[in-house]
C-alpha positions as CSV (number, residue, x, y, z in Angstrom):
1,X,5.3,-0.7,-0.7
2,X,1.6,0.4,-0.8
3,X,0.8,-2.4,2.0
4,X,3.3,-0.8,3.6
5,X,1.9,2.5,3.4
6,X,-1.7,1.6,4.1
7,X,-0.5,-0.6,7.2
8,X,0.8,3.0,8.7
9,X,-2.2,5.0,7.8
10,X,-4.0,2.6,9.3
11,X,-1.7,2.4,12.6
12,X,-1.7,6.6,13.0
13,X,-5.8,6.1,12.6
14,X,-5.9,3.6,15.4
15,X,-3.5,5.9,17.5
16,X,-5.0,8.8,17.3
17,X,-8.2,7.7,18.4
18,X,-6.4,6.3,21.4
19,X,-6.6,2.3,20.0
20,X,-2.7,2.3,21.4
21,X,-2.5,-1.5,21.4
22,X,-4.1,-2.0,18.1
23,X,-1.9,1.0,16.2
24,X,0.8,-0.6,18.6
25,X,0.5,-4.4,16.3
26,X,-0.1,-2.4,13.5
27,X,3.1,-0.2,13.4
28,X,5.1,-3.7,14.5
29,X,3.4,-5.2,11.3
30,X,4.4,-2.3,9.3
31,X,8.2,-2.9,10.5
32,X,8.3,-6.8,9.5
33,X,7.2,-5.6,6.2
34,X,10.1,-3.1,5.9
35,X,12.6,-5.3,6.8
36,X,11.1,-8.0,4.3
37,X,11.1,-5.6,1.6
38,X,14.8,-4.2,2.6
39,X,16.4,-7.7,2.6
40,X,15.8,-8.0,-1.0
């Protein structure tokens, strides 16, 4: 759940400096690791 965590931080970081595709891939990365954590 940390990775989780970090992988957001990381994804509002990239947004707000206006790195929209990068926080983009990071936010989609974040979501495949929710949904692999949720299926268990």
């Amino acid at each position: 759940m940390q990775h989780w965590k970090r992988t957001i931080e990381q994804a509002n970081r990239c947004f707000n400096l206006g790195e929209w595709v990068e926080a983009r891939e990071l936010y989609l990365q974040a979501l495949a690791l929710a949904q692999v954590v949720n299926a268990n």
